[in-house]
N, C-alpha and C positions, 0 to 999 in steps of 0.2 A: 066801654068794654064791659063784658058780661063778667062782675063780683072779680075779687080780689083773693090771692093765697093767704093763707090765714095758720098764725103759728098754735098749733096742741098745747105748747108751752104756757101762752100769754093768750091765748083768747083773741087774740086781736091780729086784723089784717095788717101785709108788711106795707103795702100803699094804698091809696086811694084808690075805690071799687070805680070810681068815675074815672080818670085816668092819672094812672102811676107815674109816669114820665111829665103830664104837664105838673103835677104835682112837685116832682123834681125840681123841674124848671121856676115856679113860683116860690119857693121852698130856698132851697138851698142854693143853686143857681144865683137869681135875682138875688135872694136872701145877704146874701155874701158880695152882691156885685160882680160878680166872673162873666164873662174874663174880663174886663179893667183891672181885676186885683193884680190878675199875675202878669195882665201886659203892662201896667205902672211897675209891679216889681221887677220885672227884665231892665227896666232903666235902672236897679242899682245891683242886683244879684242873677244868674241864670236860674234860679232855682226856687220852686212853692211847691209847699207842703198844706197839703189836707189832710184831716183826722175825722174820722167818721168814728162815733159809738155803736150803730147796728148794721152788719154789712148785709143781712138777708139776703134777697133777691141778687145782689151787686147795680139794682136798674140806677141808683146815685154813682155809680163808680162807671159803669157804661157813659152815662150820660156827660160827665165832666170828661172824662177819655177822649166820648169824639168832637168834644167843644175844643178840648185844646190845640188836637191834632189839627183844628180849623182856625187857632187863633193863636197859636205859641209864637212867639218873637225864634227866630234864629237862634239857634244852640240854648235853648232852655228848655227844662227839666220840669218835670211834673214827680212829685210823692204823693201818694194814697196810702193810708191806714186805717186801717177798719178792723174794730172789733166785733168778733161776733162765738158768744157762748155754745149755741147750737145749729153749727151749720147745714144747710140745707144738702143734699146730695145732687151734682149737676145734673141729674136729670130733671127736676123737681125745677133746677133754675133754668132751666132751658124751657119747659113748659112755663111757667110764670112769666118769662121775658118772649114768650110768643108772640103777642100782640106788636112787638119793637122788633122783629127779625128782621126788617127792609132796614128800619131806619138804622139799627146799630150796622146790620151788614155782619161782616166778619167777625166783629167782635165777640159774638157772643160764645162762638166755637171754639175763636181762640182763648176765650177765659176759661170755657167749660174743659176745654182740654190741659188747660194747665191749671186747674185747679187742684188742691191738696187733698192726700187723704185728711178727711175727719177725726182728725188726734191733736191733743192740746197743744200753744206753743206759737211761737214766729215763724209763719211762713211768708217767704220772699219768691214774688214772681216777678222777672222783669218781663214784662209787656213788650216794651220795643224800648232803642235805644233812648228815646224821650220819654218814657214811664215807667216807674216802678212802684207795684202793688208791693204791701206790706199785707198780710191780712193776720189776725191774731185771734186763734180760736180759743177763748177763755174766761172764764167770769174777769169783767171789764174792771173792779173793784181789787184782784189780786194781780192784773196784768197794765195798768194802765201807770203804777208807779213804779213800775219794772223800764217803761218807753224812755230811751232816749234820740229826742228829735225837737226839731224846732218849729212849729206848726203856725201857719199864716193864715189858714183857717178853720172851722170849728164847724161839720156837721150832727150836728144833735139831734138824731134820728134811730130810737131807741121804742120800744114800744110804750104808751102812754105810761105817763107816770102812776095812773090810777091800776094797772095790771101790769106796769114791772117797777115798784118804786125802787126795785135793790139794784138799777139801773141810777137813776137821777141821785148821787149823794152826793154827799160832801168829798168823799174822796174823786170821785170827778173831777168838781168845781175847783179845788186846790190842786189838781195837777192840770187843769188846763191854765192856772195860773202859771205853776211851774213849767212847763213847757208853750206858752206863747210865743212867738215873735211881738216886737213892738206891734201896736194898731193890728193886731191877729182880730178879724172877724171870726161872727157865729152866726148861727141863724137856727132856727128849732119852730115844728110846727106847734107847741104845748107853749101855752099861758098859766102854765101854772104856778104857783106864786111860790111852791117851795123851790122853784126850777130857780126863779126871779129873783128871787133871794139869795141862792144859791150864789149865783152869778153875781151881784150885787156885791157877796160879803169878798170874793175875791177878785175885783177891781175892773169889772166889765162892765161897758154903757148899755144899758136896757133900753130898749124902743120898742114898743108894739105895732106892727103893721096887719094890714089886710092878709088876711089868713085864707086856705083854699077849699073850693067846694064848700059842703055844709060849713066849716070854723069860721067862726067873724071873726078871730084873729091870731097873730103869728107873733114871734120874739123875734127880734134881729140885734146884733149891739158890735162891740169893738172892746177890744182890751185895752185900759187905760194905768197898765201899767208898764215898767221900764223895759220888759220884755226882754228875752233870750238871745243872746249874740250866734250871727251866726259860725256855723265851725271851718275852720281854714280848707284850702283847697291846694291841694301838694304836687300841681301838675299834671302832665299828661304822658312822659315818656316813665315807663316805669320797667327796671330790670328786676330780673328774678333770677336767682342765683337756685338750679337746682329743676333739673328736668325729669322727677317723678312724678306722684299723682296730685302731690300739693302744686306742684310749679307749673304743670300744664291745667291744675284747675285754676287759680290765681291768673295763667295769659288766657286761657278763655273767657273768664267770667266779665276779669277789668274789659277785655275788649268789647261787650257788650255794653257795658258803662260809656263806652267811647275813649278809652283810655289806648296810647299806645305801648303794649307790651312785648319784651326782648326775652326769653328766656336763655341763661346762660348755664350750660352742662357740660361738664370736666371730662367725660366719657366720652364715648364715639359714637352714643346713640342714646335716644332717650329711655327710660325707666328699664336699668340695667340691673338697680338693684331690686327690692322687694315689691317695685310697682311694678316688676317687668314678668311678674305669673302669669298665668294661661288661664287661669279660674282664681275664681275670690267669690265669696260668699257674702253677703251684707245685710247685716239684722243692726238695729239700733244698742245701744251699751246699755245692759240689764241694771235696773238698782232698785229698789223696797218702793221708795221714794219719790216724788215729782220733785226732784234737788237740782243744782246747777249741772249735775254729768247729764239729766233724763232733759233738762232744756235745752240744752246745746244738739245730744245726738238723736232725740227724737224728730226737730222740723229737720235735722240735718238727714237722716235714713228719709224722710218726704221728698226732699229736695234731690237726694240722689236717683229714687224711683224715676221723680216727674224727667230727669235728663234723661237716665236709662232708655224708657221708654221711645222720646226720641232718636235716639240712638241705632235701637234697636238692635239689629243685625251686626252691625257693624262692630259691634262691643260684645257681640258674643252675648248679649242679653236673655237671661232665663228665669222667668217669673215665676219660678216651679213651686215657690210657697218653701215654709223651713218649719219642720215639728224641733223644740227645744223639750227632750225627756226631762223631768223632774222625776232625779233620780237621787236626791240628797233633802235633807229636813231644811238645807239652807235656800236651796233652790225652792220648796214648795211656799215658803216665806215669802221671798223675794216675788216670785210669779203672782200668787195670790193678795199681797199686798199693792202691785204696781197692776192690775186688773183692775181696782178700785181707784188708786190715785193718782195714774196718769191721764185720765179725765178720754179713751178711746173708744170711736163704737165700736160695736161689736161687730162691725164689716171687718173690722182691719185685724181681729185680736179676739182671742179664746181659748179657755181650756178645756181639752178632749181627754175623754177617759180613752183607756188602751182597746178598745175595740174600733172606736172614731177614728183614734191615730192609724189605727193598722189598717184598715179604710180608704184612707185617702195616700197615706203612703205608699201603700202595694207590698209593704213589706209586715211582719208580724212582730209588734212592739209590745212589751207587759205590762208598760207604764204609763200614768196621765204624761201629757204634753202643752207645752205652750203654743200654739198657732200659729205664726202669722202669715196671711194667706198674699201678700205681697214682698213680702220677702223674695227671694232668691239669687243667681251668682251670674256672672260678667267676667268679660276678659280685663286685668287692670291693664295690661301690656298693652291691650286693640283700646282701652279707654284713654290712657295717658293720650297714644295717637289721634286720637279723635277730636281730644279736648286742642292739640297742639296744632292741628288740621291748616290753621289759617292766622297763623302766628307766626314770628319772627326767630328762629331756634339757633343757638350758634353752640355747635357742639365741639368738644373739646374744646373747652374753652374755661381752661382753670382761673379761677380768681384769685391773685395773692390780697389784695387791697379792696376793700369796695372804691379807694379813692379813683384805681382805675375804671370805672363805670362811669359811661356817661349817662345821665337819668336822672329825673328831678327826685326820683326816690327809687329805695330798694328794698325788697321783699326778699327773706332768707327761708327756703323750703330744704335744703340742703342736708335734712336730719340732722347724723351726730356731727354734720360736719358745719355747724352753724358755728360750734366752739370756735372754728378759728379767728370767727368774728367778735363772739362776745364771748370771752372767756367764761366768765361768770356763771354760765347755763349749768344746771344739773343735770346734762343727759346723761342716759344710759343707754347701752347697744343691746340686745337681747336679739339670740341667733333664732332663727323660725328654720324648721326643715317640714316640707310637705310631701305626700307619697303618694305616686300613683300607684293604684292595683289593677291586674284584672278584673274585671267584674264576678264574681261568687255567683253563685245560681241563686242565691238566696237573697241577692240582690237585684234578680232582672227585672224587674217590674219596680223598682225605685223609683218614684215621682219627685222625690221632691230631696230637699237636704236633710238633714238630722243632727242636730248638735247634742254632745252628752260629758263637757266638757273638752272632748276631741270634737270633730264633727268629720262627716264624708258626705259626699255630693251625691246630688240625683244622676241618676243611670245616662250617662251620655254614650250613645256607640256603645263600645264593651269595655269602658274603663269607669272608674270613681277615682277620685280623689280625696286621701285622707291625711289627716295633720289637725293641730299642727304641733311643731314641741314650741318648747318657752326654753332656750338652754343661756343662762348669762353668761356662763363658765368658759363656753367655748368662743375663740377670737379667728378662727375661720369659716369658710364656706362652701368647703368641698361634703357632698352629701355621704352620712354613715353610715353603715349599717343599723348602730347603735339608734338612731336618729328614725331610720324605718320600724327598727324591732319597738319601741315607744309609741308610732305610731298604732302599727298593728294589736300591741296588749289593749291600748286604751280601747280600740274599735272592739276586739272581744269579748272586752270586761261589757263594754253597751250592748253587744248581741252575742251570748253565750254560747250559742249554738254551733257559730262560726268554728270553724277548726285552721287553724294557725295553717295546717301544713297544704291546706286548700286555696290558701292566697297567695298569688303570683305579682310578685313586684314590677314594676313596666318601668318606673322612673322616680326621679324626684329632685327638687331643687331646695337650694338653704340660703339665704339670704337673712340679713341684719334688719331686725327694726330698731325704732329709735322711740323712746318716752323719757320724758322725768320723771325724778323719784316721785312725785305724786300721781302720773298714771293719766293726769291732765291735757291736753295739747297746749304747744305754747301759738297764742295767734293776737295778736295786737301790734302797739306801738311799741317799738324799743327803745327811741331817740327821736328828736326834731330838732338837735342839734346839728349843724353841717348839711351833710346831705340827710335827708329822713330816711330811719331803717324801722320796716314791719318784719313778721313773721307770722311763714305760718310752717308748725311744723312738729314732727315730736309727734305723730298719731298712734304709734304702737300697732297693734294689731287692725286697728279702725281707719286705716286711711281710706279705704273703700266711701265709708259713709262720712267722715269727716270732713274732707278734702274741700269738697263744690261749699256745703255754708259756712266754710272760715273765709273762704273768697271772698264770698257775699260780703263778709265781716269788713275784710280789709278792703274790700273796695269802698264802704262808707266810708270808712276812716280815711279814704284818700280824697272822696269825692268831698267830705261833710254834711253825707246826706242824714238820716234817719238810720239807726241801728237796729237789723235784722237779728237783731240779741237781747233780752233782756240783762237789765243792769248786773244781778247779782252773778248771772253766766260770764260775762265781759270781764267781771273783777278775777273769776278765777282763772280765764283764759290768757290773760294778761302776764307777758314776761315778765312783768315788774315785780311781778309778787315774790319772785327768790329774793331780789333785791331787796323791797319791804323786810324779809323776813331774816336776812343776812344784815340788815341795818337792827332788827329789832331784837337783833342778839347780841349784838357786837354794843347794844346800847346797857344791858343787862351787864 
């Protein structure tokens, strides 16, 4: 093949200018022994994990993809992980993987097409029900002790160590310690002796082999320490208590694991309560910070696009982009600090002064704005259906007992109504009332959404949609006046222009959210005592974007695969922590 992609970053090409894929294959392939590895591991577990340090191209992630799908034992599982700091844009990988477009075949379309936006963080694709891509866009040195998984083998394909040493350290080497399986191969095209060392000081056998093209030689070895148990496996029948947009994304996601799932809904139909709008809007949860809220709901707003998008029509899907006005000293903090250290390019995310904003909106705005040009709103009502499409739904159908479920485990998405299981929950109910208006004239040419601590929707037909309130005080759900007139001041206060007596009311609906006092979702393990109880639930305003990667979540935890979370996000998503924190009082 004529020369190689070559990163601006490091100087250096991502494979071999002779050919990238045989390179592959002598490499990491052979290097590791695949597949003998993972058809010997089918005789004691379904399941292997690989871990890659540079995803580039993806041409190593292709490559093992279509080896397995041609040598996987019956009902086993393939994991992939790969880190990579600066991803490339699929178009860029679809040119680079030109040369391979017979041999991968389909592949390559189907990654380019489910690939992430380019924003820091765990993203999770599952491929088909026998593979799931992990990919993690991040310096590999602050993301790599965040992994939890169990890895059988070791791709070390990072660019040379001589133009990226802040790649090959020590912090590597001691978490591939800490996450090995027993006898975990590696393989790596670099002789470098601080690599060898590296490896050396934390319990891995060094070999040098015949290296490819120009290199006389390669590193290959095994981990010759005690290595990483694997995590349990909690069956295949699993009910879900709760048919909103947590419980129909929980029986979509497990069913694509191979899992089978029952959702069980006390109503007469699914997402009656606050999943059951006609519009919702979906921006990721704002914070200063790249902290556990900005790692959970950043790959989780990714994850909900990439489904959106297939979805399409069918969900009422509207890409229209969302300007966020910074109209407060706290807000211009917040925006211009998380510009910096949410680590996004600038495809996905920017700030426009009030001429740019008014520009693309269609309407005339006086203030800078936050961007995002993949944002926009969806039906939750046409989405719950969609996700629940080809799933098991038994409605009306109240639970006194989990003991009455039959299911090797159960899953509580049920909101405030999870208390009747685990008493213990801090939840809170907090009413939401949303308003439709006519549309204003000053609205016709609305593109896109606008948030200004209220927000209102792009011009659909001759209505908008505005909201929302935040009311805890109130314990029903018939829609107020009071509830619209809130609505309408805050739209106002954002476009002054407006005159009150110019907006025509159409509708509106009120329904309950559900959070804890800390504003967190609850989504983890609860018990594995008896029958095992998850959760996923508690989104607040965010179920939109939350929903689909707390799935994700629990679907590891059911499978024992690799976690689509970093550690420190997991700790705070985790029910236990009231528990922890109601123990670490009552110890005081």
């Amino acid at each position: 093949m004529k020369g190689a992609p070559r990163s601006d970053h490091f100087d250096d090409i991502y494979f071999s200018a002779t050919d990238g894929l045989a390179e592959t294959q002598h490499i990491f392939i052979e290097g590791n022994n695949l597949p003998a590895a993972w058809q010997g591991a089918g005789q004691n577990k379904k399941s292997f994990t690989i871990c890659e340090t540079g995803f580039g191209t993806g041409l190593n992630f292709l490559a093992v993809w279509k080896l397995f799908e041609e040598t996987m034992q019956a009902g086993q599982t393939l994991d992939f992980i790969s880190f990579e700091k600066y991803p490339l844009t699929p178009s860029k990988i679809k040119d680079a993987l030109a040369p391979w477009a017979a041999h991968f075949g389909s592949r390559i379309e189907i990654l380019c097409n489910d690939y992430p936006l380019r924003i820091a963080g765990f993203h999770r694709i599952k491929i088909s029900p026998h593979i799931t891509l992990t990919l993690i866009f991040d310096d590999m040195n602050d993301a790599i002790p965040q992994l939890n998984a169990v890895v059988d083998c070791w791709f070390l394909d990072g660019f040379t160590p001589a133009k990226n040493p802040d790649m090959w350290t020590d912090t590597l080497f001691q978490n591939m310690e800490r996450l090995s399986a027993s006898k975990a191969s590696f393989a790596t095209f670099t002789v470098a002796g601080s690599v060898r060392r590296g490896l050396e000081a934390t319990r891995f056998n060094v070999q040098k082999d015949k290296g490819f093209g120009h290199k006389r030689d390669m590193m290959k070895g095994h981990f010759e320490g005690q290595g990483m148990p694997q995590s349990s496996y909690y069956g295949k029948r699993i009910a879900i208590i709760g048919g909103g947009l947590a419980g129909t994304a929980c029986a979509y996601t497990l069913k694509q694991y191979g899992f089978d799932p029952v959702i069980y809904e006390r109503e007469e139909a699914l997402a009656t309560g606050a999943s059951g709008n006609s519009l919702g809007m979906f921006n990721p949860r704002f914070c200063a910070q790249r902290d556990e809220f900005s790692e959970f709901f950043v790959p989780a707003y990714d994850q909900l696009i990439r489904l959106a998008r297939k979805a399409g029509a069918a969900i009422d899907y509207n890409p229209c982009g969302a300007l966020h006005i910074i109209n407060s000293p706290e807000k211009e903090k917040r925006f211009r600090s998380l510009m910096v250290k949410w680590m996004w390019h600038n495809d996905h995310i920017s700030i426009l002064n009030a001429e740019e904003a008014s520009n693309i909106a269609g309407i005339s705005i006086n203030k800078e704005c936050l961007y995002l040009p993949d944002s926009g709103s969806l039906s939750p009502h046409k989405l719950c259906h969609y996700l629940a499409r080809d799933i098991e739904v038994r409605t009306v159908s109240p639970i006194g007992s989990l003991d009455e479920v039959e299911a090797d485990a159960v899953i509580l998405c049920n909101a405030h109504a999870a208390k009747e299981f685990i008493d213990w929950l801090p939840l809170v109910k907090v009413r939401g009332q949303i308003t439709e208006i006519e549309t204003p004239s000053m609205f016709q040419n609305l593109k896109m959404n606008i948030h200004y601590g209220g927000y209102v929707s792009a011009t659909q037909g001759s209505a908008n949609i505005i909201g929302a309130t935040f009311e805890k005080w109130i314990d029903h759900e018939k829609v107020t006046e009071k509830g619209h007139d809130e609505n309408i001041t805050n739209l106002i206060n954002a476009f002054p222009s407006l005159k009150k007596s110019s907006l025509k009311i159409k509708g509106g609906r009120a329904r309950f959210r559900t959070e804890p006092h800390d504003h967190f979702p609850l989504v983890g393990q609860v018990t594995d005592e008896g029958k095992p109880i998850f959760m996923a639930t508690a989104f607040g305003s965010h179920g939109i974007v939350g929903t689909i990667q707390s799935a994700h979540y629990v679907a590891d935890l059911l499978r024992g695969g690799p976690a689509c979370l970093p550690s420190k996000t997991i700790k705070f998503l985790a029910p236990q922590r009231f528990l922890d924190r109601m123990r670490k009082k009552q110890a005081k």
